[in-house]
Residue, then its C-alpha position, 0 to 999 in steps of 0.5 A: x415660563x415666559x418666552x423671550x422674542x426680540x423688540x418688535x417694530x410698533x402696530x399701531x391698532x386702531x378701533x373706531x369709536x361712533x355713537x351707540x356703538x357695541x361695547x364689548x366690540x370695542x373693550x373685547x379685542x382690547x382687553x386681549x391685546x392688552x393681556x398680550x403684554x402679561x406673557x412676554x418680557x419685552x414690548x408687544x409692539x402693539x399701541x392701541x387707540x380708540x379713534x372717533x369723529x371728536x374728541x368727545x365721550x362716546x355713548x355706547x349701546x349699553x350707556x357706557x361713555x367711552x373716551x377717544x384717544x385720538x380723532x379721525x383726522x389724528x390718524x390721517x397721516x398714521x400708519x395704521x397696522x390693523x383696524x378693528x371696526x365694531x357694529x351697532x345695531x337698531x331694534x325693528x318693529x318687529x324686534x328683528x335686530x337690524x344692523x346699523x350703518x351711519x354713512x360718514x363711519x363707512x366712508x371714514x373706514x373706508x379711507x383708513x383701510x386704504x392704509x392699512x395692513x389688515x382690517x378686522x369688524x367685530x360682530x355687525x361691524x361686518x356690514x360697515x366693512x361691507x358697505x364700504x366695499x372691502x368684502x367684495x369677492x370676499x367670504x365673510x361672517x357676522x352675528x347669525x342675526x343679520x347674517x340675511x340682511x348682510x346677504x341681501x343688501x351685499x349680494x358681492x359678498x359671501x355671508x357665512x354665518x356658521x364660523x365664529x370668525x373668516x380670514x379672507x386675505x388681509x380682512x377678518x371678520x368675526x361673529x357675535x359679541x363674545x367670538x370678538x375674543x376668538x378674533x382678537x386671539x386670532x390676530x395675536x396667533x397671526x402676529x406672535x404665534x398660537x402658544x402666546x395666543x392660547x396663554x392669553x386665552x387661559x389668562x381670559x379663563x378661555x378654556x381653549x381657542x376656539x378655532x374659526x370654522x367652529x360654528x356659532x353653535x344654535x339651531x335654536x337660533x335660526x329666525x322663525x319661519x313665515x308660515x305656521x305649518x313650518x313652525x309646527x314642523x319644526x316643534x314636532x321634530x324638536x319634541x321628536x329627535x329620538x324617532x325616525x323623522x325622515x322626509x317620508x314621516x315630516x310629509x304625512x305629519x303635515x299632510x303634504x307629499x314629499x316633494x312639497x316638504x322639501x320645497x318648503x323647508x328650502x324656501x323658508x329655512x334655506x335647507x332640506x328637511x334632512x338638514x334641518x333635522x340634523x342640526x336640531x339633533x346637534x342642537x339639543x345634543x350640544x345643550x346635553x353636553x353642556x349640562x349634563x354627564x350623560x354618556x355619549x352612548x345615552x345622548x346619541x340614542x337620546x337626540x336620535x342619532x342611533x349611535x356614537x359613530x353617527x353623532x361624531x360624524x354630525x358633529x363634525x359636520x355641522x360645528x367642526x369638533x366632535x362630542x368629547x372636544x365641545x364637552x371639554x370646552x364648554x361643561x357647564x360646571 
């Protein structure tokens, strides 16, 4: 049954379109918006346009050309109520993904969030947002693979890489590629409530909303480290979840005392080696969870958490939901 709202005045959603731009950054957030329209009987209100320098075909990151509504200049005198902004990225040397920051996007973005009443990067977009100086002060997330380089070249902002999205007064800033989704939504719930936004969720075969602080969900995913006596650690605990691995047994593996282990894994993966071993036990915990109908019971003893009690714990700990919840929303069928 749909719900029937009064006419709400126009919101005018811009996405900035730029050269080798992430496609789905752009056709994600839009795609929700449209949706939007299937679960009520009148007007959104939304008009969404994708805005770039010309008015020429734009080549997205996957060759994808994708055709501006207006230009820049079109919106100079527009009341613009949200601004959605993308990211690109390049491929280094040594197939590190780099964000990519072209000066005149972020001084364009710059002077179109001066006007506008809230402003939402999608993925690596983060890092225009950032450059632009609209995440000064601000807690922010982006994709976990140039959250470091976001944190180093922007020391101002607060770089969270776990949720999928942040909301930090009038800007939002959203994780990777699909978490453009959860974002998106975010913004309907903002606008028309969570009951739209979870039907437009169902419409999106989204089993559920995620919520924001819900993690980007790998361990696995962390960068390798610099050294190799902390790579091989880090194998030995993921083929070792099951037994003890507290500081004590990781510092006689690698033949160094305790104080220099902890030292180590707080220099090269940023926590301590108890930090870490829990994540990975999340990590492969989540995996079983996902793919498999092992009893709580049997993951718990199986990842190393001893009991139910204690994974529920790191569960919500590290991602925010317990077992059962992640189980429901992402079982792999």
């Amino acid at each position: 049954m749909r719900t029937t709202r009064r006419r709400t005045p126009e919101r005018l959603i811009a996405v900035v379109l730029f050269d080798r731009v992430d496609l789905l950054d752009v056709t994600g957030p839009a795609e929700v918006f449209s949706l939007l329209q299937r679960e009520m009987d009148h007007p959104t209100g939304y008009r969404v346009v994708l805005a770039a320098e010309t008015p020429e075909p734009v080549t997205t990151s996957a060759g994808v050309r994708v055709l501006p509504d207006v230009t820049f200049g079109e919106l100079s005198g527009a009341a613009i109520d949200t601004l959605v902004v993308p990211g690109a990225v390049t491929v280094g040397e040594s197939r590190e993904i780099v964000a990519r920051c072209d000066p005149a996007v972020v001084e364009t973005v710059r002077l179109l969030a001066a006007r506008t009443r809230r402003v939402a990067s999608v993925c690596v977009g983060a890092h225009i947002l950032a450059a632009a100086g609209l995440l000064d002060g601000k807690r922010a997330t982006t994709h976990w693979s140039t959250a470091r380089q976001l944190a180093a070249e922007h020391p101002e902002v607060t770089v969270d890489a776990d949720p999928i999205f942040i909301r930090d007064g009038g800007v939002w800033t959203g994780a990777g590629l699909s978490a453009c989704l959860d974002l998106a939504l975010a913004l309907v719930a903002d606008d028309f409530g969570a009951e739209l936004a979870s039907r437009v969720a169902r419409q999106l075969v989204m089993f559920l909303r995620r919520p924001g602080g819900q993690s980007q969900f790998s361990v696995s995913l962390e960068p390798v480290s610099a050294t190799r006596r902390v790579d091989e650690l880090r194998h030995h605990i993921a083929a070792h979840l099951a037994q003890p691995l507290t500081v004590a047994d990781l510092a006689a593996h690698a033949h160094v005392t305790d104080r220099q282990i902890t030292r180590v894994f707080k220099a090269e993966l940023g926590m301590t080696p108890a930090a870490y071993v829990e994540r990975a036990r999340v990590e492969a915990a989540r995996q079983r969870l996902e793919t498999t109908d092992e009893t709580l019971s049997r993951i718990a003893g199986t990842c190393g958490f001893g009991t139910v009690s204690t994974l529920t714990r790191s569960f919500r700990r590290t991602l925010n939901t317990t077992p059962t919840e992640y189980r429901q929303r992402f079982r792999i069928r």
